[in-house]
FIMARRO-727530 format. One line per 2 residues: number of its first residue (from 0); their letters; for each residue x, y, z of N, C-alpha, C, O. Coordinates in steps of 0.1 Angstrom, whole numbers. Layout:
% FIMARRO-727530
NUM = a = X:Y:Z:X:Y:Z:X:Y:Z:X:Y:Z ~ ... .
% end
This chain:
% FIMARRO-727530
0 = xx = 1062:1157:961:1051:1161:969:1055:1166:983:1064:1158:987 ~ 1053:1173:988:1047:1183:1004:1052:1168:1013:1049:1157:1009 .
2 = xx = 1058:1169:1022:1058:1158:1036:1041:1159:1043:1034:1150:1049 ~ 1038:1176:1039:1028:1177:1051:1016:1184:1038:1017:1195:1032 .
4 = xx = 1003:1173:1035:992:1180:1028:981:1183:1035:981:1182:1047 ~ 969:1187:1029:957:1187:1034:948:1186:1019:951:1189:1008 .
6 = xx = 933:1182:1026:923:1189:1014:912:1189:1026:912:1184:1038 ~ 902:1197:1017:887:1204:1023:880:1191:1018:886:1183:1010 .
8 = xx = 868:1190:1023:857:1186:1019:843:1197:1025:844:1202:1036 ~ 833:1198:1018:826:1205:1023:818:1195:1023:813:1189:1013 .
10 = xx = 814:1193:1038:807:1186:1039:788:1183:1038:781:1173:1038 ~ 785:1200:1038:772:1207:1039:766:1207:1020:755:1211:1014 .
12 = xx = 778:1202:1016:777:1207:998:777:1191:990:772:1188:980 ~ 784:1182:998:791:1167:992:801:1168:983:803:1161:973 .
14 = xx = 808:1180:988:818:1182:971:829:1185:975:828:1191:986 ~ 841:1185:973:855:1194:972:852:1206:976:841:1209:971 .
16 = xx = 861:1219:986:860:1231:988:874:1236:984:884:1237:991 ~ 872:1239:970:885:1250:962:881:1263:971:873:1267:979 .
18 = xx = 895:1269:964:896:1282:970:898:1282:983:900:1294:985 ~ 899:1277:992:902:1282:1003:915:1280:1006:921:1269:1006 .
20 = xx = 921:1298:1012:937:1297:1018:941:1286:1029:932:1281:1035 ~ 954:1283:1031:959:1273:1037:972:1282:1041:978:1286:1031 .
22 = xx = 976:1284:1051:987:1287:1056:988:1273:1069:980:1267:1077 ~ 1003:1272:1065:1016:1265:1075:1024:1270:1080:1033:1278:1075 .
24 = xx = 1021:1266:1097:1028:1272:1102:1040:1263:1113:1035:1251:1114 ~ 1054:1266:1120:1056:1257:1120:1059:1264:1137:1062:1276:1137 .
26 = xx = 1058:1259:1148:1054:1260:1164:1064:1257:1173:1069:1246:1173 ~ 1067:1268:1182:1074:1265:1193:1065:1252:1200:1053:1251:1196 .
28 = xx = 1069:1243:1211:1065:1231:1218:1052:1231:1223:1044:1222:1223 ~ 1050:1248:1229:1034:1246:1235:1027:1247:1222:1015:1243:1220 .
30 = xx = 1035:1251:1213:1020:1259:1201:1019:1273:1199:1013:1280:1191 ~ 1025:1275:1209:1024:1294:1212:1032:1303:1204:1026:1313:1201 .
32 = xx = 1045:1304:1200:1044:1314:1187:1049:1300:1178:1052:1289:1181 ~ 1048:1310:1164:1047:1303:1157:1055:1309:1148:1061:1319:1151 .
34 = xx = 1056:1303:1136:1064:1308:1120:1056:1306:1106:1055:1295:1101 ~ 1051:1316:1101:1049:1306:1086:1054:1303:1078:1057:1311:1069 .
36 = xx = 1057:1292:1077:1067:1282:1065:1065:1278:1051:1073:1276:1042 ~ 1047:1277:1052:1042:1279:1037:1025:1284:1036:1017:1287:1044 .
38 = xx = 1025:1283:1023:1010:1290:1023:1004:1285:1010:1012:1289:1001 ~ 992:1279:1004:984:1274:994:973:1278:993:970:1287:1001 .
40 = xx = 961:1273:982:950:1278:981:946:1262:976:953:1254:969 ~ 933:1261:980:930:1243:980:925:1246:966:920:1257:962 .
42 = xx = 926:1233:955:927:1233:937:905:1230:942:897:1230:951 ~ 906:1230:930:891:1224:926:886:1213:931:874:1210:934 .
44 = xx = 897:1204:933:893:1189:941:898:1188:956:899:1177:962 ~ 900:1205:964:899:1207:978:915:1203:983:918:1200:994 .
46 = xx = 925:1203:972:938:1202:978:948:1211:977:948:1220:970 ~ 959:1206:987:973:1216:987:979:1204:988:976:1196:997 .
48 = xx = 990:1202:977:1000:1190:979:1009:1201:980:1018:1196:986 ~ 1013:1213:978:1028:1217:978:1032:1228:989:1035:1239:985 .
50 = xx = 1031:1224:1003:1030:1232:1014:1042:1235:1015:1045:1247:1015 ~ 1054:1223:1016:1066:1223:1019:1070:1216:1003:1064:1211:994 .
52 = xx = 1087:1219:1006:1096:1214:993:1096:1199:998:1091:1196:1009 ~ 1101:1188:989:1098:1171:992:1114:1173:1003:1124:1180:1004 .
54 = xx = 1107:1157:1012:1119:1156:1022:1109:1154:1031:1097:1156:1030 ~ 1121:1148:1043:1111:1145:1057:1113:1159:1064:1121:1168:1061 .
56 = xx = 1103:1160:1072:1098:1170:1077:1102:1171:1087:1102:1160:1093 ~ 1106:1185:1098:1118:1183:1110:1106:1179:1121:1095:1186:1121 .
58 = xx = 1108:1171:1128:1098:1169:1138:1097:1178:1148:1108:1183:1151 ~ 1083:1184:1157:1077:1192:1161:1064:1192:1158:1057:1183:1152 .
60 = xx = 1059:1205:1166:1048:1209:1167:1040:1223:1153:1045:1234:1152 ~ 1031:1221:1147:1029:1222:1133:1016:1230:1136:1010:1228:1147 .
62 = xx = 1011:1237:1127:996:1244:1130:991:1247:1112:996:1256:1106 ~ 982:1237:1107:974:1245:1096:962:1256:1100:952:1255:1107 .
64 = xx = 966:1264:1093:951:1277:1096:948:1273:1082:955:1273:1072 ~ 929:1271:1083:925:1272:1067:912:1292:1070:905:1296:1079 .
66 = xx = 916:1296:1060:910:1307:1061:894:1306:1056:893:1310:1044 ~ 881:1303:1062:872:1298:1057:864:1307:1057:856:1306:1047 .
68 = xx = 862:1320:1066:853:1326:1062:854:1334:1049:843:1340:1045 ~ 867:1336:1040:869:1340:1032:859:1330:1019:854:1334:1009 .
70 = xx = 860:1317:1026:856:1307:1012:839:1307:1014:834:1304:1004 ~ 832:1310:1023:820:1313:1026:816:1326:1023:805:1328:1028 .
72 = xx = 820:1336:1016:820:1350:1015:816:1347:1005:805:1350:1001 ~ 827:1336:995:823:1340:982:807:1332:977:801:1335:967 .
74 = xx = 805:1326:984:794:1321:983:780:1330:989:769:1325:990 ~ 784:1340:994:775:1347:998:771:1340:1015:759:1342:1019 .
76 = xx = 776:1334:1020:770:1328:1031:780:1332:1046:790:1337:1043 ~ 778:1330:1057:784:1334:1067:785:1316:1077:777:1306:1077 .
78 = xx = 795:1316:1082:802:1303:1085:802:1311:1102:803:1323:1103 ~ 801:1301:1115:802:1297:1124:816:1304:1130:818:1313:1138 .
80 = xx = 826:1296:1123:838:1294:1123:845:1301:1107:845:1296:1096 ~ 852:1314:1112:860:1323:1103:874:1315:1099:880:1314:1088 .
82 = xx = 878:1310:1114:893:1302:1106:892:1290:1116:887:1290:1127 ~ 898:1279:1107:901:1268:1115:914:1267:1115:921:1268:1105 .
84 = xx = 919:1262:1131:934:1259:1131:935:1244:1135:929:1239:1144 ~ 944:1238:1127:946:1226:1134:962:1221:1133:969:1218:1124 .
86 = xx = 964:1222:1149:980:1217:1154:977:1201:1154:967:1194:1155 ~ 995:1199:1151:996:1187:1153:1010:1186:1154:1018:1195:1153 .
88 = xx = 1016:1170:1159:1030:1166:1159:1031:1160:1151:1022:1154:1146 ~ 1045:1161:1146:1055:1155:1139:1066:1150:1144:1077:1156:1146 .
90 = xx = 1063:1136:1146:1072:1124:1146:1087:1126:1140:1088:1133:1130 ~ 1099:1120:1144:1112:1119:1138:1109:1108:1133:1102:1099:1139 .
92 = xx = 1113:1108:1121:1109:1097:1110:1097:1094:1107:1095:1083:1102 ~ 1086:1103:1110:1072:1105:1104:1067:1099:1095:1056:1093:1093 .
94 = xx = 1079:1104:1085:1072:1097:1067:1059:1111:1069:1059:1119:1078 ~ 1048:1109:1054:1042:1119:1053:1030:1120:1060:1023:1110:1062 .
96 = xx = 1026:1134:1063:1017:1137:1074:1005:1143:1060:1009:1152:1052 ~ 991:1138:1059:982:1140:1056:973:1147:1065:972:1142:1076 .
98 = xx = 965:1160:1062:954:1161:1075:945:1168:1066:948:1180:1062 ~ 935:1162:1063:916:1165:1059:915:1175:1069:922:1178:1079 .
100 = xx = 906:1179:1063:895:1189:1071:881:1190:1065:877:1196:1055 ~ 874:1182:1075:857:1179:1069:851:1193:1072:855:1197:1083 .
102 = xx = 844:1200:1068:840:1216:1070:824:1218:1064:820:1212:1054 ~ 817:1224:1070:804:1229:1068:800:1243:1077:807:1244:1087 .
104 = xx = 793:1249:1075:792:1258:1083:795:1263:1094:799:1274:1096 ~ 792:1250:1104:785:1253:1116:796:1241:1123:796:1242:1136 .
106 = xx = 803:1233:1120:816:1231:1125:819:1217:1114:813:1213:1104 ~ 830:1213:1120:844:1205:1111:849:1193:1122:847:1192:1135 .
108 = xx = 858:1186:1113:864:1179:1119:876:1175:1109:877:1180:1097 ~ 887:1165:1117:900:1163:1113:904:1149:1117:897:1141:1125 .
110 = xx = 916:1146:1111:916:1134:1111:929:1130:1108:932:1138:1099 ~ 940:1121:1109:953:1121:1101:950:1110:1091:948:1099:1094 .
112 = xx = 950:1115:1078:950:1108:1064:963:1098:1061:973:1097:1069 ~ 961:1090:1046:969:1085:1046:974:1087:1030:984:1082:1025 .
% end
């Protein structure tokens, strides 16, 4: 498995949000440019376990973009928020970094999983 996963929940629905793109990216110190390192599409049950190959993960500064207004399109609906980004650090000797993303229209939140 991925050092670094995520899953959706849609929180406006009470269900898993499949389909939605997931790119990883991996950040100079402020955050400011960046690289993408990997890229997924969340399964039926709102996840990406295979962002990265297994191993610890180099510590730094990390950014998921989930591409949501795409996952609201297909639903015919229009979202608040077109993409959500969420940076974070990575610890030396971290072990694995989980990060949810609770999502509804009109805004989200995050959290580090376990």
């Amino acid at each position: 498995m991925s050092p670094i996963t995520t899953h959706v929940l849609d929180t406006a629905r009470g269900r898993p949000a499949g389909g939605i793109i997931v790119e990883l990216h991996r950040c100079d110190s402020l955050g400011a440019a960046h690289q993408e390192i990997g890229q997924g599409v969340t399964n039926a049950d709102g996840r990406v376990a295979d962002l990265l190959a297994e191993g610890e993960p180099e510590p730094g500064v990390y950014r998921l973009v989930f591409h949501t207004a795409d996952y609201y399109a297909v639903m015919g609906e229009r979202s608040f928020y077109p993409r959500v980004e969420i940076c974070f650090e990575v610890a030396p000797r971290g072990g694995h970094y989980h990060v949810p993303l609770l999502l509804s229209p009109f805004g989200y939140s995050t959290y580090r999983g376990s």
